[in-house]
N, C-alpha and C positions, 0 to 999 in steps of 0.2 A: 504494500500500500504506500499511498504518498508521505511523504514525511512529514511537508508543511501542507496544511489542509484548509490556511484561513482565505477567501474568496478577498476581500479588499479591504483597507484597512477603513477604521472608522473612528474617528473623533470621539475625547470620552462624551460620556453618558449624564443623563441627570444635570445637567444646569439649570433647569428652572428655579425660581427664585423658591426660598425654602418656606418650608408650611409650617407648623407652630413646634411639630417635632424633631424640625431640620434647620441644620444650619451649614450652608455652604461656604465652603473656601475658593480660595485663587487655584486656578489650574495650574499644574506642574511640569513646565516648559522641559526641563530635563528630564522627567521621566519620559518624555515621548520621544525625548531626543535620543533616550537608552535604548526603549524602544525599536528603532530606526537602526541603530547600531548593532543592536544585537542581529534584527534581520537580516541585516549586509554579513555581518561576519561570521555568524553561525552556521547559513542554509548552507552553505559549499561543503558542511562538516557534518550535516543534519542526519544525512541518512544511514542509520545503523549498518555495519556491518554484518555479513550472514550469521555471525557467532554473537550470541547475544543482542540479534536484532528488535526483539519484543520486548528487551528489558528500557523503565525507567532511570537515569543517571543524573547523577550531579549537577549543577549548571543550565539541566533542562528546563526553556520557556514552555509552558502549558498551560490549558485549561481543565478546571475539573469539573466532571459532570456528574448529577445526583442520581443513580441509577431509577430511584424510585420516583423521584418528582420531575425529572426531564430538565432540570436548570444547572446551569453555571455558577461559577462559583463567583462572585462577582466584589469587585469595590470602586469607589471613586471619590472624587474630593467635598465629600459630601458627611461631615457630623451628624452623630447622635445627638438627640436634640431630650432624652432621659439618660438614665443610668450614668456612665463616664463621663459620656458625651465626644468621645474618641471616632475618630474616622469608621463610619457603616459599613457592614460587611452585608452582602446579599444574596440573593440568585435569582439569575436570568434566564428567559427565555431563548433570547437570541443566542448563535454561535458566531456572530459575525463582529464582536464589541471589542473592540480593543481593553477596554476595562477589565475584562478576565482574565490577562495571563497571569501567571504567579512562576516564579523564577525558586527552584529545585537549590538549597542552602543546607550546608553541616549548621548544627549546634555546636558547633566551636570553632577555631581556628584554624581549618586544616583539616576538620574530621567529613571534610564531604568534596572530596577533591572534586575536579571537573571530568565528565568520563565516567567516574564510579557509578556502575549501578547500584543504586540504593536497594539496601538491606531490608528485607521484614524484620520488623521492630528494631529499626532504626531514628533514632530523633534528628525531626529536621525542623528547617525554616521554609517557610513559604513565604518570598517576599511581592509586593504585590510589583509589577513592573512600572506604573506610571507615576506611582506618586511614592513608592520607596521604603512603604509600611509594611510589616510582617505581619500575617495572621495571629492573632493574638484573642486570650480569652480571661477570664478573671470573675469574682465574684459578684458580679453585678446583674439583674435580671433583666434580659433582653426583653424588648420594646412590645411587641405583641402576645407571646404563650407567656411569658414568664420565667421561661427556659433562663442557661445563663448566657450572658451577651456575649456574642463574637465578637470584635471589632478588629480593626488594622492601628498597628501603635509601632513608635520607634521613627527616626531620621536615616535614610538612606542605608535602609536595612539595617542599621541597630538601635535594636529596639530592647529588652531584658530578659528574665530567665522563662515570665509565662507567654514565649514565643514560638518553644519546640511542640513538636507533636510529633506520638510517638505513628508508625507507618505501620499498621497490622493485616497483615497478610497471611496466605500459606505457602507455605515452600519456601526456600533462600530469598530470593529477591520480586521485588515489585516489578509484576508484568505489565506491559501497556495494554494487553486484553482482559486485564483481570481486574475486577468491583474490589475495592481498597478501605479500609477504614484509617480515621485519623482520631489515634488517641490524645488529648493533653496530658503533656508529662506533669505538670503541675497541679491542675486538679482532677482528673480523670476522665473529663468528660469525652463524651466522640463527637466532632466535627459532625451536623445535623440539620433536616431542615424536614417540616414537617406538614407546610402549605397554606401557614399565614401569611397576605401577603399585605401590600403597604398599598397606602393611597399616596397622595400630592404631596411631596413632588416626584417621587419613583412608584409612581401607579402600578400596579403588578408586578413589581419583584418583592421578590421570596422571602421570610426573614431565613435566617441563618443563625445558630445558635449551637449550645453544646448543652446534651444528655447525657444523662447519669449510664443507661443503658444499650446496650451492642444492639440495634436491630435495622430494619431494612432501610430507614429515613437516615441512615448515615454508613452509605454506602456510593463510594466515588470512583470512577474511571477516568483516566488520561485522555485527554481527547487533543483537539487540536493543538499546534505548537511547533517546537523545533526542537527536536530529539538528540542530545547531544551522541555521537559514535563511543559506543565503551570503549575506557583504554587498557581492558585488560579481559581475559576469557574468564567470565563469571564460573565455568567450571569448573577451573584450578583454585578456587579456594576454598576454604574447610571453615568458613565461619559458620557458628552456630550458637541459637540466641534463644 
């Protein structure tokens, strides 16, 4: 299959001016300029080789899609307007939003080279590409269920410790054909969304939130992006986790 799969690029999302729950910020010139970057230098590198073609790595731009509800994983420069009040985290309909990629990050310095397929039950970062926030969750209770609030927190990818999530899968490493769960290492919760969605000014996207419980509504697959080439044969090694 193709490696990069997004049809044309699109300007972020949600600018309208914000409703009594939201509070918009300034657009982020440099995240789109990363953006643009990445796609010039990645796609030449994109397409996996035969050995370890199907696997997830390091460094990968991607979007994740909700197996059960049909949306993306989404964010933009767009405040919570309860709880933190930290950069919204959502899910979309479309597959065509530049708003959805999220950039494939170690939880440390070094622990998620570029190339590496990533591990089952490995802790990573997901950072968002256009404005430079990590997926992040914490004790606050997200805007519609009540669930705990997702949000995008940190400058230019760092952001602090309730950033990592843990990657639960089966077998050695995370497949790009295979429904993915996202643990937080910090409070436990999974990466989730369960089909409340929002009115004015992001009418119809998703909330996004974390549950206490493993079940279908946090359940994620790889979808569109730029697929970094492994740099090493994920069958030569003997990790075990």
């Amino acid at each position: 299959g193709r490696c990069w799969r997004r049809k044309r690029p699109m300007g972020p999302s949600c600018r309208s001016s914000a409703g009594a729950m939201w509070s918009a910020g300034r657009g982020r010139a440099a995240g789109r300029a990363l953006l643009g970057l990445l796609l010039t230098l990645l796609v030449p590198n994109s397409c996996a080789a035969k050995t370890g073609a199907g696997l997830v790595t390091c460094g990968s731009v991607l979007k994740l899609f909700n197996t059960q509800h049909r949306v993306r994983l989404h964010s933009h420069d767009i405040k919570y307007g309860s709880g933190s009040g930290q950069q919204s985290v959502t899910g979309v309909e479309a597959s065509d939003d530049a708003n959805s990629y999220w950039r494939i990050r170690g939880g440390s310095e070094g622990g998620c080279p570029r190339g590496a397929p990533v591990r089952c039950g490995q802790a990573v970062r997901l950072t968002h590409v256009l404005t430079g926030k990590n997926l992040h969750t914490h004790h606050f209770p997200s805007p519609l269920s009540n669930n705990q609030e997702v949000s995008a927190f940190g400058e230019d990818g760092e952001g602090d410790d309730l950033d990592l999530w843990t990657v639960r899968c089966s077998g050695q490493h995370w497949e790009r054909e295979a429904a993915v769960r996202f643990q937080h290492v910090g409070t436990s919760v999974f990466l989730s969304v369960t089909g409340e969605q929002y009115g004015s000014p992001i009418r119809g996207q998703h909330e996004v939130h974390g549950m206490s419980s493993a079940n279908t509504h946090n359940m994620w697959k790889a979808m569109e992006g730029i697929f970094i080439k492994p740099s090493m044969d994920p069958s030569a090694g003997h990790d075990e986790l």
